[in-house]
Every structure is written in structure tokens, then in C-alpha cells.
C-alpha positions as CSV (number, residue, x, y, z in Angstrom):
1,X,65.8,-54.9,41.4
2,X,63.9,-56.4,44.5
3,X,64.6,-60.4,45.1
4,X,61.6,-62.6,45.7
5,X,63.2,-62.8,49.4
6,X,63.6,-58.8,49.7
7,X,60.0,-58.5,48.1
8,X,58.8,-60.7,51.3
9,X,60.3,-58.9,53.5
10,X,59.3,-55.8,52.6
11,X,55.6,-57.6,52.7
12,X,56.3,-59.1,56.1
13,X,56.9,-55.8,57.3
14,X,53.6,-54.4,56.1
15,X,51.7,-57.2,57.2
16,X,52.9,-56.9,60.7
17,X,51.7,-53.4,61.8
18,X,53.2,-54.0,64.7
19,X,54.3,-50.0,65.8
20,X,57.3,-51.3,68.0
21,X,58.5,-54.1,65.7
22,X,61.8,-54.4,64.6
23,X,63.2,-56.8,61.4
24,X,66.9,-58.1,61.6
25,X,68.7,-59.1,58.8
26,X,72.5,-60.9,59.6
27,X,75.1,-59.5,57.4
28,X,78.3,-59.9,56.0
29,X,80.2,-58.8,59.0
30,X,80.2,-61.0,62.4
31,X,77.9,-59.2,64.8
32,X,76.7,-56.9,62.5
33,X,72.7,-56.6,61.6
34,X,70.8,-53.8,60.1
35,X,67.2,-53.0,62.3
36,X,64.2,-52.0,60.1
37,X,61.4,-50.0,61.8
38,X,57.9,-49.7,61.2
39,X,55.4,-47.0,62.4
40,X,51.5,-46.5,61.8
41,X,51.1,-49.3,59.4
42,X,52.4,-48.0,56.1
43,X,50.7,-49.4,53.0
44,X,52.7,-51.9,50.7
45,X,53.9,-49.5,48.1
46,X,55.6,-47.7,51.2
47,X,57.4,-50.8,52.7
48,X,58.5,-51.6,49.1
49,X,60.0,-47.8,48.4
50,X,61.3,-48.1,51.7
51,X,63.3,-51.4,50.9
52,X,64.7,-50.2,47.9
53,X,66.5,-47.3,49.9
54,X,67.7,-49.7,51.3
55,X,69.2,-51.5,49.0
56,X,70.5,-48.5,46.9
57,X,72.9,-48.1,50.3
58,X,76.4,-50.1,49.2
59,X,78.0,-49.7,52.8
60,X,75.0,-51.9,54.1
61,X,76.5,-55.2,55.3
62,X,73.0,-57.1,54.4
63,X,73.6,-56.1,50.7
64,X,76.6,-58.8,50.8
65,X,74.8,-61.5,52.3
66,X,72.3,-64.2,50.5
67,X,68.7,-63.1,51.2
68,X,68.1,-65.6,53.7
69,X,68.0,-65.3,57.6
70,X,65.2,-63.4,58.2
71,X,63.8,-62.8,61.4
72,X,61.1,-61.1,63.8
73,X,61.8,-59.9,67.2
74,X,61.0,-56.9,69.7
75,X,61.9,-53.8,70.0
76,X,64.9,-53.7,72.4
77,X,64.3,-50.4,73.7
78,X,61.9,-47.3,73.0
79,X,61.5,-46.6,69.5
80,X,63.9,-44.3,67.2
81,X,62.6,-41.2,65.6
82,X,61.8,-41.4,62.0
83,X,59.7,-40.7,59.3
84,X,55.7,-40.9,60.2
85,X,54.5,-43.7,57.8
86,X,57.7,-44.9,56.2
87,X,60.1,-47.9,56.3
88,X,63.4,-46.7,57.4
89,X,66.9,-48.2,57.6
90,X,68.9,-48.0,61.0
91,X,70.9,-48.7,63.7
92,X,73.9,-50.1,60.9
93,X,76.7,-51.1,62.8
94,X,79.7,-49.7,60.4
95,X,80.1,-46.1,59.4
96,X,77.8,-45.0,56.7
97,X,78.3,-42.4,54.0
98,X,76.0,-41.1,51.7
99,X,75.8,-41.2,47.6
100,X,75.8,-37.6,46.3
101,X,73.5,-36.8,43.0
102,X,75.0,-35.2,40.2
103,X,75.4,-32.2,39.7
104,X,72.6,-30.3,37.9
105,X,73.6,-29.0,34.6
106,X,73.9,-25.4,33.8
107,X,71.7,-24.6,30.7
108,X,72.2,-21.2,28.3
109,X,69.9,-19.6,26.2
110,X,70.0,-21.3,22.8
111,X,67.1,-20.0,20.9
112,X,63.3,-18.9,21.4
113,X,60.5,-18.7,18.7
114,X,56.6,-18.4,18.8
115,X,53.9,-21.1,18.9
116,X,51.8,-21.1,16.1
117,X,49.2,-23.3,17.2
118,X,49.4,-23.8,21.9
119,X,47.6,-26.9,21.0
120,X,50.8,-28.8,19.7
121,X,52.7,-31.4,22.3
122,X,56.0,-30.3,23.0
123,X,57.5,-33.3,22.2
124,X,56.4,-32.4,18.5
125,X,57.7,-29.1,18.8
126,X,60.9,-30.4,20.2
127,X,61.8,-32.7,17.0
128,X,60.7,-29.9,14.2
129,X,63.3,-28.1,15.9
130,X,65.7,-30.3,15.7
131,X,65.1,-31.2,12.4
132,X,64.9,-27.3,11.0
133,X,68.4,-27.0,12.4
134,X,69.8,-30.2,11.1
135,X,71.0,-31.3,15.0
136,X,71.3,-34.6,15.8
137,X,69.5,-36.3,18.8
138,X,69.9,-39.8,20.4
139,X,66.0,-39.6,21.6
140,X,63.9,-37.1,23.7
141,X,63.7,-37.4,27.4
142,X,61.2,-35.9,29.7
143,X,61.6,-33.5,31.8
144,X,61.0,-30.4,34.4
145,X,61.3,-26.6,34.6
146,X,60.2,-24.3,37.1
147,X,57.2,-26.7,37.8
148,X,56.7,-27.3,34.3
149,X,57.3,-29.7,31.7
150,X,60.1,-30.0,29.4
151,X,61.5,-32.2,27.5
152,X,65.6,-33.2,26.8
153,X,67.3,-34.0,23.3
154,X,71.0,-35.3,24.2
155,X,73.0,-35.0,21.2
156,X,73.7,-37.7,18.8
157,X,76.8,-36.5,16.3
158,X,78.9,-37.9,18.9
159,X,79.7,-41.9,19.1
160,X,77.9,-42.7,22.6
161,X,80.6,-43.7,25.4
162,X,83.0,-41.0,24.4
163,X,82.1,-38.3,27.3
164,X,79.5,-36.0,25.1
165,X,77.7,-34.0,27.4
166,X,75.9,-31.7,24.9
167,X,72.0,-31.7,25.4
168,X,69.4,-29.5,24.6
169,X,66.0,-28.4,26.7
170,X,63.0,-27.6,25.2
171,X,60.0,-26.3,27.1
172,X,57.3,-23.7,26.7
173,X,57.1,-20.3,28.4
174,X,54.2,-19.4,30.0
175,X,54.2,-15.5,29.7
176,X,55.0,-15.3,26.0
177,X,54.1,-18.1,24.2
178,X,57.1,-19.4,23.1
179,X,59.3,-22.6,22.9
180,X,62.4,-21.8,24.8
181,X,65.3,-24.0,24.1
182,X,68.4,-24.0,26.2
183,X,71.9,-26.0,25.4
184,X,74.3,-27.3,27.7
185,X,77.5,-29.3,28.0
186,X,80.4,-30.2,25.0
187,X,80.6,-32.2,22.4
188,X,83.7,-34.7,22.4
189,X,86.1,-35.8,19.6
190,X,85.2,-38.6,18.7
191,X,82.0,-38.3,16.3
192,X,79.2,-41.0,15.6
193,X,80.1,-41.4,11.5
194,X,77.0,-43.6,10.4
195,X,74.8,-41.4,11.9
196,X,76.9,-38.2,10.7
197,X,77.0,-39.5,7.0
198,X,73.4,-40.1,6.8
199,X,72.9,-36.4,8.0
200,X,75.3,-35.0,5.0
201,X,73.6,-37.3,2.8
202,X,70.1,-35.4,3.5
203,X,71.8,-31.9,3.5
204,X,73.7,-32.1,0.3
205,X,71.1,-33.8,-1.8
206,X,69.4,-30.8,-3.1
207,X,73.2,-30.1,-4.8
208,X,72.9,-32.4,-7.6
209,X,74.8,-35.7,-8.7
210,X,76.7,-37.8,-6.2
211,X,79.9,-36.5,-7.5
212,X,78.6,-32.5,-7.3
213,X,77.7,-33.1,-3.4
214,X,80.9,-34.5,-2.6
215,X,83.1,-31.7,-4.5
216,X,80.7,-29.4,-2.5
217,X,81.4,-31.3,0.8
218,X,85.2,-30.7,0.0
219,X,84.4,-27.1,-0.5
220,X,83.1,-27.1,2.7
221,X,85.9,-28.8,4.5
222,X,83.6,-31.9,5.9
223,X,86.3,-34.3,7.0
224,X,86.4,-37.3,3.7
225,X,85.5,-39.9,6.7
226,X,81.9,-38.9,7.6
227,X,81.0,-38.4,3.4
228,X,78.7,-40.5,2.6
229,X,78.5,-43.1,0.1
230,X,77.2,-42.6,-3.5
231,X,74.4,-44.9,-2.7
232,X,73.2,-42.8,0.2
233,X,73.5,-40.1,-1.6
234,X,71.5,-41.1,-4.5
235,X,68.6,-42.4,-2.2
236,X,69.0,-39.4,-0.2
237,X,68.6,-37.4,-3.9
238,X,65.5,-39.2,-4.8
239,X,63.6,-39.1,-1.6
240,X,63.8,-35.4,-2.0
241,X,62.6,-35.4,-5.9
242,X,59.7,-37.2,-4.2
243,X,58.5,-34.8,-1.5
244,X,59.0,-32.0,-4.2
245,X,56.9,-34.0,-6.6
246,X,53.9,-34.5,-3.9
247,X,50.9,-33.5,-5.5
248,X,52.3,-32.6,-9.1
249,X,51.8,-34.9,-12.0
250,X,55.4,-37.5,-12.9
251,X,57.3,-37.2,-15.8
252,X,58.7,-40.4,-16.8
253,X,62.2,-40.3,-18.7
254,X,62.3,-41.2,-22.1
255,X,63.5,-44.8,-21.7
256,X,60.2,-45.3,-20.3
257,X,57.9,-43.7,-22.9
258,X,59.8,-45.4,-25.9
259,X,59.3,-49.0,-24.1
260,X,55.3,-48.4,-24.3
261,X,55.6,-46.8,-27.5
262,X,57.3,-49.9,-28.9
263,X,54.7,-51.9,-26.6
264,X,51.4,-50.2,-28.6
265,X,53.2,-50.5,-31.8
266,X,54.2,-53.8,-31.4
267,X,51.9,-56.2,-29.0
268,X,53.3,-59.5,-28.2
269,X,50.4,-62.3,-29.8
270,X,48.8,-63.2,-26.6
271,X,48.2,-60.0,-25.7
272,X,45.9,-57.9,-26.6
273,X,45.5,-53.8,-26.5
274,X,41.8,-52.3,-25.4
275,X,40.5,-49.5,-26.1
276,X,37.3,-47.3,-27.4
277,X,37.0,-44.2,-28.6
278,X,36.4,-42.3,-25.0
279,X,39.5,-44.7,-23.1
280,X,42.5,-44.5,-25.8
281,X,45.7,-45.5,-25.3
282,X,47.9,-43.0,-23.8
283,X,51.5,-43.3,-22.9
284,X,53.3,-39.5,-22.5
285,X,56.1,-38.0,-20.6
286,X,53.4,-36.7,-18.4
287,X,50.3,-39.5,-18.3
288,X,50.0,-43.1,-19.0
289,X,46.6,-45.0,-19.4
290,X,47.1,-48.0,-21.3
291,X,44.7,-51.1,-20.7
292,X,45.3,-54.5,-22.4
293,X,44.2,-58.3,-21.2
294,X,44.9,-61.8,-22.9
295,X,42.4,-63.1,-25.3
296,X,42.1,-66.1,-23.6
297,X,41.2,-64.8,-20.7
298,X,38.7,-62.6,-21.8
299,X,37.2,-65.4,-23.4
300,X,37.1,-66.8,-20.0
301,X,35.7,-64.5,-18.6
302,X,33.0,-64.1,-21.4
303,X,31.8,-67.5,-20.9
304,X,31.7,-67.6,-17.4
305,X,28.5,-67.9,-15.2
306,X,29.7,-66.0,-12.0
307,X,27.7,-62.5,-11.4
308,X,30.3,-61.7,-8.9
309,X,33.6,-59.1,-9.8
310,X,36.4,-57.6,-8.1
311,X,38.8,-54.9,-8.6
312,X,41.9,-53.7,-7.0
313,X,44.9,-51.5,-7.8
314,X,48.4,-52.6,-6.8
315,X,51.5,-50.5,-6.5
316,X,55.7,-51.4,-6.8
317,X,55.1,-53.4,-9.9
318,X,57.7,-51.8,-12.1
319,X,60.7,-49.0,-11.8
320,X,58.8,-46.3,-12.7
321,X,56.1,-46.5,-9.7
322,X,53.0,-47.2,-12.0
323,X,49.7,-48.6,-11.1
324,X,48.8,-51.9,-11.9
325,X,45.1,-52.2,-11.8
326,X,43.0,-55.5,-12.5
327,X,39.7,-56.3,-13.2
328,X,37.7,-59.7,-13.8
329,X,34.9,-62.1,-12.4
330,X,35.3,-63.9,-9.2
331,X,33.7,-67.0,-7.2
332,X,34.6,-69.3,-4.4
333,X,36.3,-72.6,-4.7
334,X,36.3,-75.3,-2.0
335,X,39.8,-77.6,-2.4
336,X,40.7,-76.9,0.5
337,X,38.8,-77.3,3.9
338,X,37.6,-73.3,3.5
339,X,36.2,-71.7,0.7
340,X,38.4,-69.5,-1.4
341,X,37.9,-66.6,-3.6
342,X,39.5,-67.2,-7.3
343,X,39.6,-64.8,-9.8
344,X,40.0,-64.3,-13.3
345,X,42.0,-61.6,-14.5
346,X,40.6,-60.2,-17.5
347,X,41.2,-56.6,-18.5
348,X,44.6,-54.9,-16.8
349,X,45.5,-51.3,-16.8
350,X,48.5,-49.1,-16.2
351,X,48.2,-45.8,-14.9
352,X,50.2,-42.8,-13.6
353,X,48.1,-42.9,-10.5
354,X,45.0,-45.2,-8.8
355,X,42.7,-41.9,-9.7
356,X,38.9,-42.0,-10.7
357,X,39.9,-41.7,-14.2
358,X,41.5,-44.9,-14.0
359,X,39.0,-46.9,-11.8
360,X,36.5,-45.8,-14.7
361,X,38.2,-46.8,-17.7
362,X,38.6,-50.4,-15.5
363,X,35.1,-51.2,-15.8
364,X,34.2,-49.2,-18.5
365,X,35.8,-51.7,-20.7
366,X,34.9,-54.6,-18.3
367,X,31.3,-53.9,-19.3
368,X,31.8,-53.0,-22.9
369,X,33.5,-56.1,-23.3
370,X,33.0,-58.9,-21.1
371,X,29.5,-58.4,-20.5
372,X,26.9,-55.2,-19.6
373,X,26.1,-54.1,-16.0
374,X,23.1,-56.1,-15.9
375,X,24.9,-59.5,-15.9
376,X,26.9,-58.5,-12.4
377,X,24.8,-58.3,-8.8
378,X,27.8,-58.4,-6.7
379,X,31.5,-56.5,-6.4
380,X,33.8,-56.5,-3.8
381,X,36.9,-53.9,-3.9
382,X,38.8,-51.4,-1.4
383,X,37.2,-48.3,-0.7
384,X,38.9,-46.2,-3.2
385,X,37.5,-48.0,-5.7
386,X,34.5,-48.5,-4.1
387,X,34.1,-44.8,-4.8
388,X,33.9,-45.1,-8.4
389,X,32.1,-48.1,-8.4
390,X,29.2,-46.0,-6.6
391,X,29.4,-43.5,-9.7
392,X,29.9,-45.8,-12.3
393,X,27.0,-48.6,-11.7
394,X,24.5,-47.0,-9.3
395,X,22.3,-48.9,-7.7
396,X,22.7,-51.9,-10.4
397,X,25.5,-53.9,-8.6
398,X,25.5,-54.4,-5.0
399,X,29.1,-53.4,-3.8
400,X,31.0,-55.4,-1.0
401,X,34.5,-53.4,0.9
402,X,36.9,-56.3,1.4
403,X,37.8,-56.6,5.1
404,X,41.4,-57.2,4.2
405,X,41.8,-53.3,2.8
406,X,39.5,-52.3,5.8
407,X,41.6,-53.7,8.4
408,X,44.8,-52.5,6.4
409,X,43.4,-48.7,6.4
410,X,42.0,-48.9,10.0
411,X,46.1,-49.7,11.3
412,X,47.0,-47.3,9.0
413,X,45.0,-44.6,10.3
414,X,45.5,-45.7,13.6
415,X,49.1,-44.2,13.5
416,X,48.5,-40.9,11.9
417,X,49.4,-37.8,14.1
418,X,46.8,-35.3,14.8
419,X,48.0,-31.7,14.8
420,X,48.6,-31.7,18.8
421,X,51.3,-34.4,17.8
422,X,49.2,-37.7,19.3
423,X,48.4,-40.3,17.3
424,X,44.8,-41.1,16.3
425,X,43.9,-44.1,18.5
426,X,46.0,-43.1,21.5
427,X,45.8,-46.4,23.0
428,X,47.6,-49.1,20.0
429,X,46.2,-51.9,22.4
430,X,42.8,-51.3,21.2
431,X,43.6,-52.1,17.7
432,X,43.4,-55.7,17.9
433,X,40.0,-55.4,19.2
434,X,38.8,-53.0,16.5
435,X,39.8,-54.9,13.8
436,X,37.6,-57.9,15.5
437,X,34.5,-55.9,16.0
438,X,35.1,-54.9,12.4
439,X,34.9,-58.6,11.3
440,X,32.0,-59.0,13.6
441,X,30.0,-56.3,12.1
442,X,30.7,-57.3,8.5
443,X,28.1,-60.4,9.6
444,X,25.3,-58.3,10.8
445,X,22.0,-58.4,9.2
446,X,20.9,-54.8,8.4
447,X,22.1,-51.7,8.4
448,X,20.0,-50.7,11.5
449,X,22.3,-53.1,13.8
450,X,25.3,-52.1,12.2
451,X,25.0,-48.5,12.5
452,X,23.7,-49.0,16.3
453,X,26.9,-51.2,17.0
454,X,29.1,-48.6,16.2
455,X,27.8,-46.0,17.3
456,X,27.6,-47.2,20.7
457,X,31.3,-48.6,20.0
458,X,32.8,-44.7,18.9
459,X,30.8,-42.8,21.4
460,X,32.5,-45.1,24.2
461,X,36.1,-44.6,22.9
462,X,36.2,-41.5,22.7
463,X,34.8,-40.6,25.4
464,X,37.3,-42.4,27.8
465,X,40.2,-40.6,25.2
466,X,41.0,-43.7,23.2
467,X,40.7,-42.4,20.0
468,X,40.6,-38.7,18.5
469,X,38.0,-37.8,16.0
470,X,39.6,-35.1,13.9
């Protein structure tokens, strides 16, 4: 790294233009000085590329010296040849050897499969590679081959520091379509356990209790040092129930059924169960619905004169990943110096999932028991719920999404991967600025001005390739 006094002269030099000008620099030895040459004014970035060859030279006797002593003189005789336009180092007065690069390495053949889709970054590629095959990889490095680019995975089994040299390079051939990967290098003896037991934790989850993987590990003759624990192992086991599960309804265990069944049979006295003859109670190995509320605070609610109501669905409530979903009137309160929004929580329901059936049943009692559509002008909820609400009271309620969700779901989106393996807003420093024009455009006055706000605002970023629009 450049010092501000190697920075200025590597500006001094570019500021000169003098074709015949010569810099000196005393060194560490008596009488010796290194001469820096300059030749048809070359632009900054040049002098500064040309200092730092100089200072990647260790023989130099200025690199020993403080950066101090800087001076400008003539040249003492006709200039040296060098490079046309560059900053150069000469004329050192102690014998000079040069730092060899490293070796390239020698890759083999590894393995070679087809491209489904060319539109997919290689980098993508690269990692579901890696992953198929279990390998493990420090981080992905790019790249070159034959022009072209590449990308490297150096391996990550081994503990770093140990002499590993075992890397793979991916890249794409031209003529065939394929991803070409290519290996190189050896793996040393000493192996990177954390990262080793969390790989055999993944891989021997699908075999069944903690105690089954490990007998199977044993079987297998993986060294008892990189098992993993039974904790791993467990989480590793449950992470996989839930990607199998993806899509397909839960089914809770028993322990949790016979806790709402004693629940419905026997209510605690402030509580109290709700339902009607289209919403009952349900609470199955396979689907729960129950809804329930204290009586006080549906009297509350009853009794209260706000025409404003809000609903929202929260998750992580209880062990067995349920919904909690809550309903009730809300208003603003000024204690503080701002305005807040209380609520009152009337009606609650637990669900297997935040689905349409669910949001229904919500205000479907609500209504039926707190007080008729007609009584409510206002709602604000996230737009999931939002959803419903459009379904369920039509044009009767006017229905507000809360900028807190919005702004939530905007970051979250932000960070999904498209197919081609880039991120939806492929420059993160816009997000900030998104989520302020989304706050400003919550104030606007009609729907004309917001819809001509952003448009303007989507047709400009993605046409400069800020965001994607799958």
C-alpha cells in the first residue's frame, strides 16, 4: 500500500511532464539513489501503477528508507530507453534480481455435464456442483481459461494453513455446451473437523435417529473425531423433514392434538371458544383451525367507537410452527410526542398455515360478533391479508397495506436469485432509497400521481440494469 509521501511522488512525477526529468530518492545505502524517468506525460493512474512496481522490488534501497528526501533535478545525460508512456524504475546502484510467479497449476479432467438453461451464471453452476457432490469449498474465486471466464473452488475439508493445494475449475465450453470442471493439487492430513462434521451431519440425516447415523458412520469407517454431535444431527434431521414437507399439509404428533383436545373440552374461564356453524373448531393430526378471544375484550371491542381494524398473522409462537392470527379495532393515541396506533385484540386464531381459509374465518367472526361490515371504513394489514380482505368486504371497507410489511417484503425480494443466479435488485445500494420513495408515495394524493411516480421510477431502474423484472 502507497504512503501519502509515495502517493505524492508518484503525483509530482505526473505533474511535471517534463520528458527529460529525472526524480531521486536517497536510500538506505551511502551513495546509493534510485532515478525515476518519465516520458510523454503519462496520466496519474500510470505514474501510480508505475510506483507500485516499484515498491513490490525488495532489493530497492529507497524501500528501507523513511519517505522523505525527495527531490527534482535534470537529467544527467541523454535519456534511457523504456517503456513509451510509463513510469519506470532505474539506474539502482546494487545488483537487482527479479521475484518469479508461481508456478501455474496443472489441472485434470474432473467431470463434464450439459447446461440445461446457457442463461445461468457460472458461479451458480459452480456451487450446485459442489453441492451435488458433497465437496467442500472455502469460497469461489474468479478466474480465466483460454480467454474465457472461469471460476475456482479451493477445497475446504482441509484445516487452512496445513499445505492443501486441492482446487477445482469450473468454466463453460464453448463448442459443446457444457460445464467443464477440472481438479488439481492434494489434500493434506490434517482435516478442517467443524466444517467436516457439519458435512456428515447433512449426509447421514436421511438415516434416521442420531444413534442410527452414527452406527452407520462406523459402518462406514468415518474416523469417531469428525462425527458429529447428536445435536447437529438432530437439526440436521429436521431441516430435511422440512424441505421434504414443502408444499404438503403437517402432521402434528399426538402430544400436540391431545393438548387442544383437552383445550376445546376444557376452556380456562377467561377464555372463550368461537365458533359458527360454517368456521368450527378443528384440531386434527392433519389441520387445526381453532379461534377463541377473552370476553372482556370482546366486550371492548363491542363498545368501542373506532371504525378502524387491523389484522396480521404472526409465526414462531409455539413448538409446533402454528399461526397465530389476530384481529380487533384500532386507533391512534398521542402520550407520547407521535401518534401511535393501539389495538385491541379481540378474536385470535390458530392455524396450520396463514392461508385464505384462515384470513376468512378471522373476520368472518369479527363481523358476526363484534359488529357488521358496515360499522368499519378503514383496515390496514400486510398484503397477504390484504388479499382476503379484497374478497371478503368488497368495496365496503377501504383497505390500507402497512408500510412496515411493505418495506419488509421489498428487502426480502430484493435478495431473491433470478434463474441466471443474480439477485433481483442487482445493486443492494438502492434499497435504502426504494424503501424512501415507498414512504413518500404512501403520502400522495391520488392514484394518478402514484402510478405516474412509479412508473417513471421502474422504467428508470431497469433500464440502467438495477433491478430485474422476472
Amino acid at each position: 500500500m502507497m504512503c501519502a509521501s509515495s502517493l505524492l511522488l508518484a503525483i509530482v512525477a505526473w505533474a511535471s511532464g517534463a520528458e527529460a526529468g529525472l526524480l531521486y530518492r536517497r536510500g538506505s545505502v551511502p551513495g546509493a539513489r534510485t532515478q525515476l524517468q518519465l516520458v510523454e506525460e503519462p496520466s496519474l493512474q500510470d505514474a501510480y501503477d508505475g510506483w507500485q512496481n516499484a515498491e513490490l522490488q525488495p532489493h530497492l534501497p529507497l524501500l528501507g528508507s523513511p519517505c522523505t528526501d525527495l527531490a527534482v533535478a535534470e537529467a544527467p545525460g541523454p535519456a534511457m530507453p523504456i517503456s513509451e508512456g510509463r513510469l519506470v524504475v532505474h539506474g539502482a546502484s546494487q545488483p537487482t534480481s527479479v521475484r518469479k510467479r508461481p508456478a501455474s497449476r496443472s489441472w485434470n479432467d474432473f467431470a463434464a455435464q450439459t447446461i440445461d438453461d446457457p442463461a445461468i451464471e457460472l458461479r451458480y453452476l459452480a456451487k450446485e456442483f459442489l453441492a451435488q457432490r458433497k465437496l467442500q469449498y472455502r469460497s469461489l474465486v474468479p478466474n480465466t481459461h483460454e480467454g474465457g471466464s472461469a471460476v475456482i473452488a479451493h477445497c475446504g475439508s482441509c484445516a487452512e494453513g496445513t499445505g492443501c493445494s486441492t482446487a477445482w475449475n469450473f468454466y463453460v465450453s464453448e463448442k459443446d455446451n457444457k460445464l467443464v470442471v477440472q481438479r488439481s493439487g492434494v489434500c493434506s492430513v490434517q482435516k478442517n473437523i467443524p466444517r467436516l462434521k457439519r458435512h456428515w451431519a447433512q449426509k447421514y440425516a436421511a438415516v434416521g435417529s442420531p444413534g442410527r447415523a452414527l452406527q452407520k458412520m462406523r459402518d462406514d469407517g468415518i474416523s469417531e473425531d469428525e462425527w458429529p454431535t447428536d445435536r447437529q444431527l438432530e437439526a440436521a434431521r429436521n431441516y430435511l423433514k422440512r424441505q421434504q414437507n414443502k408444499g404438503k399439509a403437517p402432521l402434528y404428533p399426538a402430544i400436540c392434538i391431545g393438548a387442544f383436545q383437552l383445550f376445546l373440552a376444557h376452556a380456562p374461564d377467561h377464555v372463550q371458544l368461537l365458533q359458527t356453524a360454517e368456521f368450527p373448531l378443528v384440531a386434527r393430526k392433519d389441520k387445526v383451525l381453532v379461534a377463541f378471544g377473552a370476553p372482556s375484550a370482546l366486550e371492548l371491542a363491542r363498545r368501542s367507537p373506532m371504525k378502524t381494524f387491523l389484522m396480521d398473522f404472526t409465526f414462531k409462537s409455539n413448538c409446533h410452527d402454528l399461526v397465530l392470527g389476530c384481529i380487533g379495532p384500532v386507533g391512534l393515541t398521542g402520550d407520547g410526542d407521535l401518534p401511535h396506533m393501539r389495538m385491541i385484540p379481540a378474536i385470535f386464531v390458530l392455524a396450520r398455515e396463514e392461508d385464505h381459509e384462515a384470513r376468512r374465518q378471522c373476520m368472518e367472526l369479527f363481523f358476526d360478533i363484534v359488529g357488521g361490515r358496515s360499522l368499519y371504513e378503514d383496515a390496514f394489514m400486510d398484503f397477504n391479508c390484504l388479499q382476503s380482505a379484497e374478497k371478503v368486504c368488497g368495496q365496503t371497507v377501504y383497505l390500507h397495506r402497512c408500510l412496515q410489511h411493505t418495506k419488509t417484503d421489498i428487502e426480502k425480494a430484493a435478495h431473491e436469485k433470478e434463474k441466471n443466479g443474480l439477485t433481483r435488485l442487482l445493486r443492494m445500494e438502492m434499497l435504502p432509497l426504494i424503501k424512501e420513495w415507498v414512504v413518500f408515495s404512501s403520502t400522495l394524493p391520488t392514484d394518478v400521481e402514484f402510478h405516474a411516480f412509479w412508473t417513471s421510477i421502474l422504467e428508470r431502474i431497469t433500464r440502467r440494469g438495477t433491478l430485474q423484472l422476472s
